[in-house]
N, CA, C and O atoms as a printed pandas DataFrame, in Angstrom:
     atom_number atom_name residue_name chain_id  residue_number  x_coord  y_coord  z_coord
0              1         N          UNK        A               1   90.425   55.134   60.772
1              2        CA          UNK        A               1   91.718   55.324   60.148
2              3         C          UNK        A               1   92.716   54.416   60.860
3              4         O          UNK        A               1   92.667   54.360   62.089
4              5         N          UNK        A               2   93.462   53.823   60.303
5              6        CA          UNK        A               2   94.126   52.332   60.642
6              7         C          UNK        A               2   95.217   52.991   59.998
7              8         O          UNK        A               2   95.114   53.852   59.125
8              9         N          UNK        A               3   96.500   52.426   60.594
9             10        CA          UNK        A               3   97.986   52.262   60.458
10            11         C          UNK        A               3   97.875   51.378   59.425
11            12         O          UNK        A               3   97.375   50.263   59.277
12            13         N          UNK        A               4   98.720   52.488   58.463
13            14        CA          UNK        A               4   99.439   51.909   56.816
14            15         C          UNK        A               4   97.949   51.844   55.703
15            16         O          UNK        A               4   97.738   51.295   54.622
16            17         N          UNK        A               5   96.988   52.848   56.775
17            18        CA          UNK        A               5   96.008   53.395   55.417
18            19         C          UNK        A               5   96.775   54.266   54.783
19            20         O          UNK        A               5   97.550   55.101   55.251
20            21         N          UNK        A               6   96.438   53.950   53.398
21            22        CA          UNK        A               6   96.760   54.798   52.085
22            23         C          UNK        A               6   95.389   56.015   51.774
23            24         O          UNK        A               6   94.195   55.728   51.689
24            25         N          UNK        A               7   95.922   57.200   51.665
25            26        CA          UNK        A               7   95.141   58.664   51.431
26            27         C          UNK        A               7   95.510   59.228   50.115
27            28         O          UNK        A               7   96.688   59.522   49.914
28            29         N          UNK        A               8   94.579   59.415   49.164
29            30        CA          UNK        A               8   95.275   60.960   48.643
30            31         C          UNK        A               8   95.373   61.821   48.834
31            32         O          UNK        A               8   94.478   62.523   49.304
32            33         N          UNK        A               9   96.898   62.321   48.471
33            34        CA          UNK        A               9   97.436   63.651   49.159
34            35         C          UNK        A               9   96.608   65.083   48.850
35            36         O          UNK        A               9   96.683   65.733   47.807
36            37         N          UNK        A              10   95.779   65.409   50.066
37            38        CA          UNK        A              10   95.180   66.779   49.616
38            39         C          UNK        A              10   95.787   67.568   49.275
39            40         O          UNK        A              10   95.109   68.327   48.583
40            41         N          UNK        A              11   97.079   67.969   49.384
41            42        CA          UNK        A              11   97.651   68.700   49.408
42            43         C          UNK        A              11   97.842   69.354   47.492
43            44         O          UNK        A              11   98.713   68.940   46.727
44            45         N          UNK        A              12   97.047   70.144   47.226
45            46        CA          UNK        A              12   97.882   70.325   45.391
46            47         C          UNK        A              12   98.658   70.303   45.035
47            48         O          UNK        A              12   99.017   69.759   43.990
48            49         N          UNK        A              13   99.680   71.359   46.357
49            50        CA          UNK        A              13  101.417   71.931   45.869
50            51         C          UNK        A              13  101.795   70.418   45.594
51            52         O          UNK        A              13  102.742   70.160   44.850
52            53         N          UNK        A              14  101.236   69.668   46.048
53            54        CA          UNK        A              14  102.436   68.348   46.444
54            55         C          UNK        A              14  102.001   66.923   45.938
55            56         O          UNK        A              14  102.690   65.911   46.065
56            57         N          UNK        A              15  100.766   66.985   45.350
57            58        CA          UNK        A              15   99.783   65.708   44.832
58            59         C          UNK        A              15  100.583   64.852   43.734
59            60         O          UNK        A              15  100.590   63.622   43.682
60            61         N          UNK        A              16  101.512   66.063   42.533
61            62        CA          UNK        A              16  101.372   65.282   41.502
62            63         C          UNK        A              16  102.712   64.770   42.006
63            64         O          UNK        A              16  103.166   63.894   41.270
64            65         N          UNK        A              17  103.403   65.043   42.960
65            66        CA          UNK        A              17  104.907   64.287   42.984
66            67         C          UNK        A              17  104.747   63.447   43.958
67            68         O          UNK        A              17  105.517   62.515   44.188
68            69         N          UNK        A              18  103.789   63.702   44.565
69            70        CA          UNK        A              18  103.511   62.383   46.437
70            71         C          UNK        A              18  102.135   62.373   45.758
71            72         O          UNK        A              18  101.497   63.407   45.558
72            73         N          UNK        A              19  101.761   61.285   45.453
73            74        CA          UNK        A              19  100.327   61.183   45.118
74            75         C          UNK        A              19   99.529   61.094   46.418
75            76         O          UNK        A              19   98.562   61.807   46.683
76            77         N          UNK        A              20  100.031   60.158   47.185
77            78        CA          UNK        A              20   99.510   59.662   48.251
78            79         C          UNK        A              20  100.097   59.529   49.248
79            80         O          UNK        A              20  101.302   59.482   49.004
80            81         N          UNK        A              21   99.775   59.396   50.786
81            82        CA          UNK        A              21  100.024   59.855   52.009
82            83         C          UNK        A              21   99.763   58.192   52.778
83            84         O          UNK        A              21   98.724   57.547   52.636
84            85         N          UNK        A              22  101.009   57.720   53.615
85            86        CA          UNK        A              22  100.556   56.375   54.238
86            87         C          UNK        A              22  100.493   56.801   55.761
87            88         O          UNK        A              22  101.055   57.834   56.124
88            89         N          UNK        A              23   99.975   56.195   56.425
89            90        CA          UNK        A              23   99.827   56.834   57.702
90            91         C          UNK        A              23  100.588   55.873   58.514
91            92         O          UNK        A              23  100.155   54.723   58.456
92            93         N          UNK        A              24  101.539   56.054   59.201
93            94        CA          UNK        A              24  102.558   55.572   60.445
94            95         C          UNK        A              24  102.356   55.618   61.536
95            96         O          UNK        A              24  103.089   54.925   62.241
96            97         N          UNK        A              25  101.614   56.185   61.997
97            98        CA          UNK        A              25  101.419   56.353   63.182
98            99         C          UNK        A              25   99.934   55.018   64.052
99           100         O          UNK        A              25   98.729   54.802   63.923
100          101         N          UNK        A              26  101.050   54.524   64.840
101          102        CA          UNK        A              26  100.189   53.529   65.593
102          103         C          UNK        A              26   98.575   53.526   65.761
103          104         O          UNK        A              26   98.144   54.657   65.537
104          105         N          UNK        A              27   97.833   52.856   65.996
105          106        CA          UNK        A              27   96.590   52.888   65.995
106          107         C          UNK        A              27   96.353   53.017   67.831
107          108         O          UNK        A              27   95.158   52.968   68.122
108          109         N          UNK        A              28   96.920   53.107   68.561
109          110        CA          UNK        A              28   97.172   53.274   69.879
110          111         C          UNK        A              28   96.899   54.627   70.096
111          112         O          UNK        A              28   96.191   55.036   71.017
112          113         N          UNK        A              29   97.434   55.307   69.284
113          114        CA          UNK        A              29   97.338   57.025   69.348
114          115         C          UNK        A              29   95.968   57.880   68.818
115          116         O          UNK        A              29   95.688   59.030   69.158
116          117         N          UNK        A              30   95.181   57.006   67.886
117          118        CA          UNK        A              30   94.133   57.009   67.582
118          119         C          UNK        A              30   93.370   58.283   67.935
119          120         O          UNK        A              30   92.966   59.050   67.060
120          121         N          UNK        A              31   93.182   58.489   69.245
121          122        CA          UNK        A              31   92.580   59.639   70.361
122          123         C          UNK        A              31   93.082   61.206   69.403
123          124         O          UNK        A              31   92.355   62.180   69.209
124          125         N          UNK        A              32   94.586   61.016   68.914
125          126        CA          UNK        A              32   95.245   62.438   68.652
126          127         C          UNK        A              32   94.504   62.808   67.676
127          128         O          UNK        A              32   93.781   61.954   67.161
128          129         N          UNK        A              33   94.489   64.213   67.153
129          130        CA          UNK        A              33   93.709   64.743   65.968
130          131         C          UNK        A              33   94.925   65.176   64.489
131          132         O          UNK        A              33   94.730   65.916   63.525
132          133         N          UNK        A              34   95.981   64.465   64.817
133          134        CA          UNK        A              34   97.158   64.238   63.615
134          135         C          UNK        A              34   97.515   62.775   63.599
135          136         O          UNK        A              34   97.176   61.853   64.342
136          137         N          UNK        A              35   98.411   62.832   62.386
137          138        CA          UNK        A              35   98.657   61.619   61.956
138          139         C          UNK        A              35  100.090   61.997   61.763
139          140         O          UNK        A              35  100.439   63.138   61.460
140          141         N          UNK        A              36  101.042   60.826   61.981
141          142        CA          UNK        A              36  102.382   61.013   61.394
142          143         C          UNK        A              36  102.096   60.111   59.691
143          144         O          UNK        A              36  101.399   59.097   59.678
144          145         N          UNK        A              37  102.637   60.577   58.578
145          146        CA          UNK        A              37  102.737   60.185   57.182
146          147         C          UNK        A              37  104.447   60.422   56.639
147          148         O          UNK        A              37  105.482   61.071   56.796
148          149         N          UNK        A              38  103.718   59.244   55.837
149          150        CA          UNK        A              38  104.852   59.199   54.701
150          151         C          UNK        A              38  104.442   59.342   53.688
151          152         O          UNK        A              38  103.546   58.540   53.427
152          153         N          UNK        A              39  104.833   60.477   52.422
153          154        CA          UNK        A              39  104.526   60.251   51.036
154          155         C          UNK        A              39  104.740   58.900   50.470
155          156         O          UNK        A              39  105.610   58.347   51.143
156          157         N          UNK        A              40  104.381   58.259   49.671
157          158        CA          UNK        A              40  104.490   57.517   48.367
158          159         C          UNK        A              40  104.674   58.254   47.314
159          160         O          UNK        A              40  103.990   59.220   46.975
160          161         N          UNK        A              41  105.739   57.747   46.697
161          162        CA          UNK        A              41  105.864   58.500   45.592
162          163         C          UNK        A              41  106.443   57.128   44.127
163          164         O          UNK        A              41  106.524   55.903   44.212
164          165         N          UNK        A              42  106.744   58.112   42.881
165          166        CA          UNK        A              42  107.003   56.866   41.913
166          167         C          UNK        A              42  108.214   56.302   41.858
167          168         O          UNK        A              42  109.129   57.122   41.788
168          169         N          UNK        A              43  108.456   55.427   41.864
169          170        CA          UNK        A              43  109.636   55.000   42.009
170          171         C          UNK        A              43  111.250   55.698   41.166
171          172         O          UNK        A              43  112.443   55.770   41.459
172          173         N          UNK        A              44  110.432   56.066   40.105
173          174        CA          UNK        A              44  111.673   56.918   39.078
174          175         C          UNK        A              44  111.708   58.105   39.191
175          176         O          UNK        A              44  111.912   58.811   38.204
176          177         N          UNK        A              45  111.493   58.691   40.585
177          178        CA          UNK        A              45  111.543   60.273   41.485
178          179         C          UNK        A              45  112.725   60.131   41.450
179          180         O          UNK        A              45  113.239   60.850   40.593
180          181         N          UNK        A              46  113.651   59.310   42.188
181          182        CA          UNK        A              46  114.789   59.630   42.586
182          183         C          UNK        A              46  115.248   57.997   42.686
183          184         O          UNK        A              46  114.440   57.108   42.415
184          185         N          UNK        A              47  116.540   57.731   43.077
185          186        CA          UNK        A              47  116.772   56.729   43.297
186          187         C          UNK        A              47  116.803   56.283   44.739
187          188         O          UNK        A              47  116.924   57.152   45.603
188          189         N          UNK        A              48  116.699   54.943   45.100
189          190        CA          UNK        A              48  116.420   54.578   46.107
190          191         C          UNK        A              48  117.139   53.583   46.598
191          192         O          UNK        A              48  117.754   52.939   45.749
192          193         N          UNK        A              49  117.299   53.133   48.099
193          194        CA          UNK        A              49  117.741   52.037   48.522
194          195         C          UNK        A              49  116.498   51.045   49.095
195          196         O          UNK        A              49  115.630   51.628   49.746
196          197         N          UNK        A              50  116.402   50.110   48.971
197          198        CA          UNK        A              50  114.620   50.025   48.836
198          199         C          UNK        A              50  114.456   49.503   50.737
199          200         O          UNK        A              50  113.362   49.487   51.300
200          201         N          UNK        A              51  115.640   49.167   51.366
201          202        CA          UNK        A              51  115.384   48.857   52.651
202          203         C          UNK        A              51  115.095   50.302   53.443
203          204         O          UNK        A              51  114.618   50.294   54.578
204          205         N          UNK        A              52  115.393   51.420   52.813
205          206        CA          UNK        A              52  115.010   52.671   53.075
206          207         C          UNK        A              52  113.646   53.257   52.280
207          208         O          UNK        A              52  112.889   54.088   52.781
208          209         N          UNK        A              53  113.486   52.693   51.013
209          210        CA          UNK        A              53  112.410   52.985   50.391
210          211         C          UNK        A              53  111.924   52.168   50.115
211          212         O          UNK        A              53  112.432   51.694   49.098
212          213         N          UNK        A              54  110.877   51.475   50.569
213          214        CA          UNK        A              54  110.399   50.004   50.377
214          215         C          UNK        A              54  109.698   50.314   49.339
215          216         O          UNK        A              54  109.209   51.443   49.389
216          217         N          UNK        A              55  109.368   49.394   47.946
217          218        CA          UNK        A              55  108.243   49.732   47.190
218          219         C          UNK        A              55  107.204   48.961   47.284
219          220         O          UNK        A              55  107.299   47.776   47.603
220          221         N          UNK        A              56  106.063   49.565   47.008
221          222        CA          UNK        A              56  104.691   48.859   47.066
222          223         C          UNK        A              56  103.807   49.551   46.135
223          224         O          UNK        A              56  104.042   50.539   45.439
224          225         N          UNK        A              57  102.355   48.592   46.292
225          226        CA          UNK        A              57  101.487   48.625   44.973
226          227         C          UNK        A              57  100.396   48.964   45.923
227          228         O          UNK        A              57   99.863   48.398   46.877
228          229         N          UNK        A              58  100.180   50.831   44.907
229          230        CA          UNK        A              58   98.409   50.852   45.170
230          231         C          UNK        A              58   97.699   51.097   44.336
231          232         O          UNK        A              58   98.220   51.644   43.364
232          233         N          UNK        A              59   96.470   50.883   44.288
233          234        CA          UNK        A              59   95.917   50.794   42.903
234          235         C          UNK        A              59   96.450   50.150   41.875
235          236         O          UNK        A              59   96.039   50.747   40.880
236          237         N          UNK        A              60   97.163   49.230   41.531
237          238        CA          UNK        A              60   97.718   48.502   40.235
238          239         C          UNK        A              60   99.001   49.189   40.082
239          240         O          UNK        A              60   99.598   48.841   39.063
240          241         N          UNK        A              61   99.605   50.077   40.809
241          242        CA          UNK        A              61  101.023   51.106   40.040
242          243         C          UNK        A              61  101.864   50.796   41.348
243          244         O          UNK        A              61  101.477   50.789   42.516
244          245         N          UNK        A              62  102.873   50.592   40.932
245          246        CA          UNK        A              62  104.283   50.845   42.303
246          247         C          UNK        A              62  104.767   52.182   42.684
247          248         O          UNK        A              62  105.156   53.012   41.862
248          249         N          UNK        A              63  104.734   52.353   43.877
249          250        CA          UNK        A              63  104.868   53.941   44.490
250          251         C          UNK        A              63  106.616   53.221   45.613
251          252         O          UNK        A              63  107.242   52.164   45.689
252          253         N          UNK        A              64  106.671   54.286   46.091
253          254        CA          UNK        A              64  108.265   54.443   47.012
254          255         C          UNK        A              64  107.957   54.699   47.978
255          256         O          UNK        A              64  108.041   55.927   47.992
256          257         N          UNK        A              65  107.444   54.214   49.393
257          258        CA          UNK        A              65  107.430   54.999   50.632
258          259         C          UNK        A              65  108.797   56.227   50.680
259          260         O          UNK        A              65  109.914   55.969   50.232
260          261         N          UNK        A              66  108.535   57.155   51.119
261          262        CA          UNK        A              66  109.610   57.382   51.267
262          263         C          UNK        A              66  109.652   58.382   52.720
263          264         O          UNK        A              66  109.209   59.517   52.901
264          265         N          UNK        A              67  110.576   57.187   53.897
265          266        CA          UNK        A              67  110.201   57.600   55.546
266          267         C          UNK        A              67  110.758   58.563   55.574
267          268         O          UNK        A              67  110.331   59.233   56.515
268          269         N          UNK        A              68  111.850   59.266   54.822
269          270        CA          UNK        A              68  112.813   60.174   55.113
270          271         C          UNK        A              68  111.772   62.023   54.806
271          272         O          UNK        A              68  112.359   63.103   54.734
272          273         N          UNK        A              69  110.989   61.936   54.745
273          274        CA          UNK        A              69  110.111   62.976   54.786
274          275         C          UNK        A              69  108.725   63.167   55.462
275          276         O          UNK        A              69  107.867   64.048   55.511
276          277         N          UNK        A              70  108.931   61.835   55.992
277          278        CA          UNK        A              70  107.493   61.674   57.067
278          279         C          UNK        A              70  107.100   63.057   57.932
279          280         O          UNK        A              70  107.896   63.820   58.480
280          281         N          UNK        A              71  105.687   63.152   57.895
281          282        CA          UNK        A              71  105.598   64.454   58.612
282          283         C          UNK        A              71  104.143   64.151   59.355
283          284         O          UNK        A              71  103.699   63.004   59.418
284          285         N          UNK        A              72  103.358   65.445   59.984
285          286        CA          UNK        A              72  102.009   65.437   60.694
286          287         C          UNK        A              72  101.236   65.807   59.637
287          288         O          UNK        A              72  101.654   66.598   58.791
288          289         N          UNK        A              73   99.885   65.197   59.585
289          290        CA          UNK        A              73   98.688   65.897   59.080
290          291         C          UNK        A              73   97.437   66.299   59.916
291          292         O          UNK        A              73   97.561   66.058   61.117
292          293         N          UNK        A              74   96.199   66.890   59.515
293          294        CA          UNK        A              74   95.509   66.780   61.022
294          295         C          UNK        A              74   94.528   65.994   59.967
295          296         O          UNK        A              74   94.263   66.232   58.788
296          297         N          UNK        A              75   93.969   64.658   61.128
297          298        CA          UNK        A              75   93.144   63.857   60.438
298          299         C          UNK        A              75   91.801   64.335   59.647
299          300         O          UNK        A              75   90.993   63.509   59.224
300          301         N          UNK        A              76   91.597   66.048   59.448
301          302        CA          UNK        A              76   90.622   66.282   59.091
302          303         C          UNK        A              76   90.821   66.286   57.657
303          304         O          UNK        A              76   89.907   66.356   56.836
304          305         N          UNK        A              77   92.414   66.186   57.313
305          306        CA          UNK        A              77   92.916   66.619   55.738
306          307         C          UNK        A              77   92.709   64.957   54.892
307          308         O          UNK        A              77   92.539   64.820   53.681
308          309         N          UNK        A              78   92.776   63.932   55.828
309          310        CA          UNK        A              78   93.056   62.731   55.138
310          311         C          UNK        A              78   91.219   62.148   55.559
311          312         O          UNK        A              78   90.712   62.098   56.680
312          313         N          UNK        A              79   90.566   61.772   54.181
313          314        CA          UNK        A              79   88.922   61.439   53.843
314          315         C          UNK        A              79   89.024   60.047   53.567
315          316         O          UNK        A              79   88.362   59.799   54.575
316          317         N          UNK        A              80   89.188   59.262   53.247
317          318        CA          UNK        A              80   88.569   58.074   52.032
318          319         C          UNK        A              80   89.916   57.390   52.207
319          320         O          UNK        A              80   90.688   57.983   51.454
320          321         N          UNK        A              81   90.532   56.462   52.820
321          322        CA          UNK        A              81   91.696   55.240   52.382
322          323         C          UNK        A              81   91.348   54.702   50.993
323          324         O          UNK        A              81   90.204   54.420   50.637
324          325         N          UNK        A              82   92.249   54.610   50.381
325          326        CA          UNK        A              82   92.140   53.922   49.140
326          327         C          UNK        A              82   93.178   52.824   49.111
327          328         O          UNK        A              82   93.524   52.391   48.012
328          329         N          UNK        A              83   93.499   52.527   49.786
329          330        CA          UNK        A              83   94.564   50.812   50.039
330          331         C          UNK        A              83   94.802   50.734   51.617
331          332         O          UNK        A              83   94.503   51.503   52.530
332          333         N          UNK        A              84   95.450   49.517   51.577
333          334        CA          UNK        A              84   96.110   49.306   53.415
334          335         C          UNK        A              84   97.656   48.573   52.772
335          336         O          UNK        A              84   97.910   47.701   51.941
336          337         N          UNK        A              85   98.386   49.378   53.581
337          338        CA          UNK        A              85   99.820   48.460   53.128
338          339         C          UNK        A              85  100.306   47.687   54.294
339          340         O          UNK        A              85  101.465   47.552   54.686
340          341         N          UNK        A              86   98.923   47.079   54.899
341          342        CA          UNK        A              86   99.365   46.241   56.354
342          343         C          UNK        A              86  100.565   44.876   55.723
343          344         O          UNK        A              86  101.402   44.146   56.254
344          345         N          UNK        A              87  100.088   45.070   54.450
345          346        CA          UNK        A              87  101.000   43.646   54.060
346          347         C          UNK        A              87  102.551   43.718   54.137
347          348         O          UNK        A              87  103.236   42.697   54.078
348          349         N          UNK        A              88  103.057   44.914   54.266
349          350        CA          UNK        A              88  104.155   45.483   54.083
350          351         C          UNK        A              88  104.877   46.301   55.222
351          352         O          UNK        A              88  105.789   47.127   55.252
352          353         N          UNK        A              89  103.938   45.611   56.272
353          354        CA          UNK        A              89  104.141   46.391   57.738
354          355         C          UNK        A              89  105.454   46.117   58.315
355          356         O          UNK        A              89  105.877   46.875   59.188
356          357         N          UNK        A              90  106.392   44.766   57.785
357          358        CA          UNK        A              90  107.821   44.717   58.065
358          359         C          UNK        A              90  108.684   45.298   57.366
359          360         O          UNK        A              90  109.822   45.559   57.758
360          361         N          UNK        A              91  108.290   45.522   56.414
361          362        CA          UNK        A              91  109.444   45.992   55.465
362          363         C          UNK        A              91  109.097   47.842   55.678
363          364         O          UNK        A              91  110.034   48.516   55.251
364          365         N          UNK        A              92  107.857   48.720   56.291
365          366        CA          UNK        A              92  107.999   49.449   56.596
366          367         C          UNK        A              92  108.533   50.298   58.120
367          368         O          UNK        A              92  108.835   51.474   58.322
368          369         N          UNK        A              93  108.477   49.077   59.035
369          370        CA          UNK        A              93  108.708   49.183   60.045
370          371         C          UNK        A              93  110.812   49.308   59.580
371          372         O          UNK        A              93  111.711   50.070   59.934
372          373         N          UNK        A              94  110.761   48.544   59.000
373          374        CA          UNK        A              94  112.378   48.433   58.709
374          375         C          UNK        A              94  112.878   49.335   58.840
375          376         O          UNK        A              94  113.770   49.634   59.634
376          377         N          UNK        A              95  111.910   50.450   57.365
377          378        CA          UNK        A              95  112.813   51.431   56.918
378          379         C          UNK        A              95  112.644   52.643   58.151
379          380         O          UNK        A              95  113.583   53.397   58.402
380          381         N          UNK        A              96  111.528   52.713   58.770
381          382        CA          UNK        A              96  111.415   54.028   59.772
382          383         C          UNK        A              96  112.483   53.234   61.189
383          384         O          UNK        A              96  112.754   54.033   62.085
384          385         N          UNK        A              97  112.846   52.293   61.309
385          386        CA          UNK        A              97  114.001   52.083   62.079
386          387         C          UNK        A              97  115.198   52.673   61.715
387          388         O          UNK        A              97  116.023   53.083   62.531
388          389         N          UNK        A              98  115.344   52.742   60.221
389          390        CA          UNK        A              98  116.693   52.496   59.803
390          391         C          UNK        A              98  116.438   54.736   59.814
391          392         O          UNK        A              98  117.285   55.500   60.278
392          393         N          UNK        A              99  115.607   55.013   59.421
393          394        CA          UNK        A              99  115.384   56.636   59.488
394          395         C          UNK        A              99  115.548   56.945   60.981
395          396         O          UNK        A              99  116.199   57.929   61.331
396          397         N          UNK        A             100  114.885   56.001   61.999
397          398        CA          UNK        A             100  115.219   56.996   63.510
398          399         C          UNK        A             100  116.035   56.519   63.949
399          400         O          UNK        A             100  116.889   57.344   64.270
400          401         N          UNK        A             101  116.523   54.669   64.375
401          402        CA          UNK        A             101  117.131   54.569   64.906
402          403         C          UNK        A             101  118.490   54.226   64.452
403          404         O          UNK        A             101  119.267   54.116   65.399
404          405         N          UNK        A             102  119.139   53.974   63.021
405          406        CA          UNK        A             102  120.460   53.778   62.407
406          407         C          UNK        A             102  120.108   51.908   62.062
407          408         O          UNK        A             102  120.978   51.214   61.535
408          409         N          UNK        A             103  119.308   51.571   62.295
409          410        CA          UNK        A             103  119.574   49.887   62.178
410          411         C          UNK        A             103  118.841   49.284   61.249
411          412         O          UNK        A             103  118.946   48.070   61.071
């Protein structure tokens, strides 16, 4: 499991509005048995500022990171990556700056 693998969200309550789960958390930490995540969600959820909600493509469809709800999972919930959004590792690093640190 690699930083800015894409999961589907096990979760039911929460699948059809966060399809999918990106994982944030450094590959350094690896050892821990959680993950910090961000939903993806569709872009016409809500509106967005996109340096806060960067958009990206998985599977052929555009989803919304969206850092402002990032949370833990325990890596036993997240099975199968189905994308890597390493390509997008600046523009996500951006927005979880602009969520912790104001910049």
């Amino acid at each position: 499991m690699k930083q800015f693998d894409v999961f589907t969200n096990p979760d039911p309550a929460s699948a059809k509005s966060h399809p999918y789960l990106v994982v944030l958390q450094s590959d350094v930490l690896d050892r821990l048995n959680t993950r910090i995540v961000a939903p993806l969600i569709p872009p016409t959820s809500l509106p967005f500022f996109e340096r806060l909600m960067p958009v990206v493509s998985v599977e052929g469809a555009s989803y919304v990171i969206d850092p402002t709800n990032m949370g833990a999972v325990h890596v036993r919930m997240l099975k199968n990556p189905v994308a890597s959004l390493s390509g997008y590792r600046e523009r996500i690093l951006a927005a979880i700056d602009l969520v912790i640190v104001g910049i």
